[in-house]
MDAnalysis code that builds the backbone (N, CA, C; Angstrom):
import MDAnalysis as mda
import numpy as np

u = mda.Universe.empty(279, n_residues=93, atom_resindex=np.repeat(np.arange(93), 3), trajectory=True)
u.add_TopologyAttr("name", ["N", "CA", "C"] * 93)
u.add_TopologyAttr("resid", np.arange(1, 94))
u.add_TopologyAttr("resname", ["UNK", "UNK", "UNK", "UNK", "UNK", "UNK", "UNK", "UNK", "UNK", "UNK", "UNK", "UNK", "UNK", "UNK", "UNK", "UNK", "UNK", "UNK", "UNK", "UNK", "UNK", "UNK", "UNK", "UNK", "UNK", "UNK", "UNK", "UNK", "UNK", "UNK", "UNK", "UNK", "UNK", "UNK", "UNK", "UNK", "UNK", "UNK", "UNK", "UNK", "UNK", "UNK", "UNK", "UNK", "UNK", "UNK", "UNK", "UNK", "UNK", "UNK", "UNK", "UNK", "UNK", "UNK", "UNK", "UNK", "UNK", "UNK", "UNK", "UNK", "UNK", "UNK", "UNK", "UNK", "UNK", "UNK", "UNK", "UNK", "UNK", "UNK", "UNK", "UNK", "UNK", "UNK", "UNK", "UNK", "UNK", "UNK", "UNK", "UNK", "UNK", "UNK", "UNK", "UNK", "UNK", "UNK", "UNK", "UNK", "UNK", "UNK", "UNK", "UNK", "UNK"])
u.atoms.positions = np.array([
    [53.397, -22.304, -23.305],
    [52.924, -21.196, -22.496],
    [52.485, -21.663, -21.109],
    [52.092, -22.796, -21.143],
    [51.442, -23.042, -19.812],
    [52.678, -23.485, -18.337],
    [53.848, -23.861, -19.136],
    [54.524, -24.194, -18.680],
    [55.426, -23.297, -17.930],
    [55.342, -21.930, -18.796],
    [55.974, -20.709, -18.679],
    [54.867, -19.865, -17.436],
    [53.580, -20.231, -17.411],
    [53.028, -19.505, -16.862],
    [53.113, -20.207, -15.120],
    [52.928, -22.132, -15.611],
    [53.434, -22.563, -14.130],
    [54.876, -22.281, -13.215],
    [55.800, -22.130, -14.095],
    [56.974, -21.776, -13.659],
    [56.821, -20.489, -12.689],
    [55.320, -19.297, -13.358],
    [55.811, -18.253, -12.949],
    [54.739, -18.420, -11.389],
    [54.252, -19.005, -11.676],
    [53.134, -19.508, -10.420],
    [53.520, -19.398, -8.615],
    [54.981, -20.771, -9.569],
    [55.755, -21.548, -8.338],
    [56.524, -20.457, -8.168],
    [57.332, -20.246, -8.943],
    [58.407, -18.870, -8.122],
    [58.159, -17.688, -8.102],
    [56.980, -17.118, -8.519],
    [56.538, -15.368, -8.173],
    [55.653, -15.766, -6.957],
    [54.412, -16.345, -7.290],
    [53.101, -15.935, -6.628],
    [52.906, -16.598, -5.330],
    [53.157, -18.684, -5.889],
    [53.361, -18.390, -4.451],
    [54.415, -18.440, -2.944],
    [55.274, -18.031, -3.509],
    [56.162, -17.012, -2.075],
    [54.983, -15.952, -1.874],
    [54.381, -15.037, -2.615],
    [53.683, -14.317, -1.571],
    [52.059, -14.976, -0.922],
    [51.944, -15.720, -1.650],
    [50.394, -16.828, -1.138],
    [51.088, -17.257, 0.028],
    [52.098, -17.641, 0.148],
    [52.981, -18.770, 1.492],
    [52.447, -17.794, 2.402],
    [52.782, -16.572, 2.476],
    [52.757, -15.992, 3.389],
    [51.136, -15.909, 4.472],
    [49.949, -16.227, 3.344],
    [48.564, -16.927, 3.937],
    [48.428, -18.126, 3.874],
    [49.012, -18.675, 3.964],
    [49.502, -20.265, 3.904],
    [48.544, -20.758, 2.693],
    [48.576, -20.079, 1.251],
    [48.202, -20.783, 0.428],
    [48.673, -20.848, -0.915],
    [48.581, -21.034, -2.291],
    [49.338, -21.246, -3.073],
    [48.291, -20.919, -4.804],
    [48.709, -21.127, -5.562],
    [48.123, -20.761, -7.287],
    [48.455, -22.393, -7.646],
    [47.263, -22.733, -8.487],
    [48.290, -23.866, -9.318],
    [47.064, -23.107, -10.874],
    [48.048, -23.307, -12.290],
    [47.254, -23.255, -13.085],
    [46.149, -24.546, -13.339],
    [44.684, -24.516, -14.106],
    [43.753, -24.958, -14.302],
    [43.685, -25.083, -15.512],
    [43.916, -24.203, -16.075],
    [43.568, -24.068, -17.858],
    [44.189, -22.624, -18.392],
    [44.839, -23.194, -19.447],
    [44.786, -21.792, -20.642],
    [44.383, -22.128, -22.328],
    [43.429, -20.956, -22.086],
    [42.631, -21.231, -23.675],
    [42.449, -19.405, -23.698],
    [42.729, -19.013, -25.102],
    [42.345, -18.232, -25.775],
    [42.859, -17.281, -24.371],
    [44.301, -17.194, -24.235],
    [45.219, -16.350, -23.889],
    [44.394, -15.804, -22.228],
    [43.523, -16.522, -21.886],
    [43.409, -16.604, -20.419],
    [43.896, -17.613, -19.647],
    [44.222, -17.374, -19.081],
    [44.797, -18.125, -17.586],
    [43.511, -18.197, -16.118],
    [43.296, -20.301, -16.118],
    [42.533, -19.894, -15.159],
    [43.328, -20.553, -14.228],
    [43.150, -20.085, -12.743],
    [44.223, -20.393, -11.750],
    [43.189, -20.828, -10.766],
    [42.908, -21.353, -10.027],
    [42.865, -22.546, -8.444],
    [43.830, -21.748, -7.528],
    [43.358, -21.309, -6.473],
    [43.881, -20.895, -5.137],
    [43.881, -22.026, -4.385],
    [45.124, -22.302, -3.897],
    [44.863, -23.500, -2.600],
    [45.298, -23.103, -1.283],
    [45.343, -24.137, -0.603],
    [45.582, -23.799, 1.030],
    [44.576, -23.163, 1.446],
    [44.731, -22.156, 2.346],
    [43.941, -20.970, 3.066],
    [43.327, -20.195, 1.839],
    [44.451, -20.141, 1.239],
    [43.559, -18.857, 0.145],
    [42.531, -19.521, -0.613],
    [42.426, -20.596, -0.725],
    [40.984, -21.804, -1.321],
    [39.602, -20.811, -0.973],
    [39.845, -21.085, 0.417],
    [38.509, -20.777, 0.769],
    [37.818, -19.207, 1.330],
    [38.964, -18.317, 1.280],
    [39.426, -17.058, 1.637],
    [38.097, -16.221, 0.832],
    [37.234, -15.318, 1.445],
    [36.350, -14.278, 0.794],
    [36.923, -13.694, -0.149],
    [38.851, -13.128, 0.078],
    [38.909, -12.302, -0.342],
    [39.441, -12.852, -1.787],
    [39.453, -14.159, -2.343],
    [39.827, -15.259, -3.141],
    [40.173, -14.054, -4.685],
    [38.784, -13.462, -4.825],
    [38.399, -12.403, -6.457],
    [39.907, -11.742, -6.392],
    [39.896, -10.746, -5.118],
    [40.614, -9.692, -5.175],
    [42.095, -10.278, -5.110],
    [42.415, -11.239, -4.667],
    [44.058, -12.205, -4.850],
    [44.276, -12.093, -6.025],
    [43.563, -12.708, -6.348],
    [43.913, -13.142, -8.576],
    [43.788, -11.899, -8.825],
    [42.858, -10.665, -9.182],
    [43.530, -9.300, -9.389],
    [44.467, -8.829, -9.042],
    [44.778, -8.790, -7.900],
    [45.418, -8.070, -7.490],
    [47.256, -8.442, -7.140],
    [46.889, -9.446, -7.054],
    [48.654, -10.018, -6.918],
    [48.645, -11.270, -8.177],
    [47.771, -12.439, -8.491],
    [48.302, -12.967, -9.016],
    [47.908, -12.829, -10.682],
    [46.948, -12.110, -11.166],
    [47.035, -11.536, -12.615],
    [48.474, -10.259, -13.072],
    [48.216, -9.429, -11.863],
    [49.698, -8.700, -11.844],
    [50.940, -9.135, -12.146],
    [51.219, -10.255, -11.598],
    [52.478, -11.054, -11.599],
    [52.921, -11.767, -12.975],
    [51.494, -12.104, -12.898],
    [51.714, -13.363, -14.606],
    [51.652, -12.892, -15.862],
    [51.095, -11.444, -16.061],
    [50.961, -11.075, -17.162],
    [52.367, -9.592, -17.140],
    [52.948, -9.639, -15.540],
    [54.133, -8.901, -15.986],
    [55.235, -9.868, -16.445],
    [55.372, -11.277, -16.049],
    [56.460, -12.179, -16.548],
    [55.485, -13.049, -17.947],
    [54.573, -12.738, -17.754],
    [54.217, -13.526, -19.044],
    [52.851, -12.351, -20.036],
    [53.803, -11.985, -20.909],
    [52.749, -10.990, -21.801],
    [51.748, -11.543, -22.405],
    [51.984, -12.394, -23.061],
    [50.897, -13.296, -24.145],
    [49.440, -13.476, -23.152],
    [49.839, -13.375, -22.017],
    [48.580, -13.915, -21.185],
    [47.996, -12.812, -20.929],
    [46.543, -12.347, -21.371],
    [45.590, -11.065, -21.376],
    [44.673, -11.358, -19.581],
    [44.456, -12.210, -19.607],
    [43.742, -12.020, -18.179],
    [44.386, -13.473, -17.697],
    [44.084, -13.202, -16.275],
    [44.089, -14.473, -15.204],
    [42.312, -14.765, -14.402],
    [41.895, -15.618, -14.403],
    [40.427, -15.204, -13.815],
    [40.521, -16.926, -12.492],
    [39.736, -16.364, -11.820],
    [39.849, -17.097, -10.364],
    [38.867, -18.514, -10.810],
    [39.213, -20.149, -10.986],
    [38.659, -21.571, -10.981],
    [37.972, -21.804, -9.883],
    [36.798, -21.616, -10.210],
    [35.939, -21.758, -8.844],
    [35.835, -23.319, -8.701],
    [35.511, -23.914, -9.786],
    [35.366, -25.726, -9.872],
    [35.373, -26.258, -8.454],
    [35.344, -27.564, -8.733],
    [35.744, -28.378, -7.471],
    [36.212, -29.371, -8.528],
    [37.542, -29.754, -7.474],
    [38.627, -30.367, -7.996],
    [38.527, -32.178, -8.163],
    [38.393, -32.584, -9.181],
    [38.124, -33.997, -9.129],
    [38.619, -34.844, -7.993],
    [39.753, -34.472, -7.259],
    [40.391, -35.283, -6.010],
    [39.317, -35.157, -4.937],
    [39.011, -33.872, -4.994],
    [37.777, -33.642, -3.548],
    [36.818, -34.077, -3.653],
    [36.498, -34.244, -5.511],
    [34.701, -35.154, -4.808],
    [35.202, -36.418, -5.078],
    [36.115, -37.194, -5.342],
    [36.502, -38.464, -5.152],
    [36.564, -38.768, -3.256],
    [37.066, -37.550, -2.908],
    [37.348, -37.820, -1.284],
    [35.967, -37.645, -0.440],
    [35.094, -37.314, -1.041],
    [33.672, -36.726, -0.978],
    [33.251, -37.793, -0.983],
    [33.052, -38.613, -2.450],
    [32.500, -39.955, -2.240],
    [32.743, -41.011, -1.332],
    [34.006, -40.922, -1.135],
    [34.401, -42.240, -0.191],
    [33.864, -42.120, 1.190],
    [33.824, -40.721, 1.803],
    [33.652, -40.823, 2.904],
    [31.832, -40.669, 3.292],
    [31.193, -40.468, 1.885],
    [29.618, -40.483, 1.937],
    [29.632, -41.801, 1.776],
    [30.175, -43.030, 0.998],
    [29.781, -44.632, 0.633],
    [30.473, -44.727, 2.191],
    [31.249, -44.747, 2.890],
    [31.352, -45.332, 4.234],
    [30.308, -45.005, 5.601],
    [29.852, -43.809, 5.093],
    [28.973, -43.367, 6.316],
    [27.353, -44.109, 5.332],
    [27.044, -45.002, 4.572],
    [26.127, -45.559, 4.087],
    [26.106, -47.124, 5.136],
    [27.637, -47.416, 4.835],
    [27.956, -48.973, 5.645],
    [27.300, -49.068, 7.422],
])
């Protein structure tokens, strides 16, 4: 499923994210939710809630039924506080 749901990520959602120069990647699926990560522009975008309603829960649960909701990964992404750390231990030196 997850594989089915990334497939639908890359070729439905984001062509229309491109268009705010940002993109979906999935995060997790457990117990027939889908959680999705906005990147690019749309990362940091106010309107972040209403994306995943509105275009990218739409999309995934019309090409993918099994999936009951999509809900927006607020997290922070293990790469960023790795990039976080490095550049706080250099400004220590």
């Amino acid at each position: 499923m997850e594989e089915q749901i990334t497939r639908v990520l890359k070729e439905k959602v984001d062509p229309v994210l491109a268009e705010h120069y940002g993109g979906a990647m999935l995060t997790g699926f457990e117990n027939n939710i889908a959680k999705v990560r906005l990147t690019g522009a749309c990362a940091s975008c106010p309107s972040a809630q209403d994306t995943i309603q509105d275009v990218v829960k739409e999309i995934v649960i019309e090409n993918c039924p099994e999936v009951q909701d999509v809900v927006l990964d607020t997290s922070v992404s293990e790469d960023l506080l790795d990039m976080a750390r490095k550049i706080l231990r250099k400004d220590k030196k």
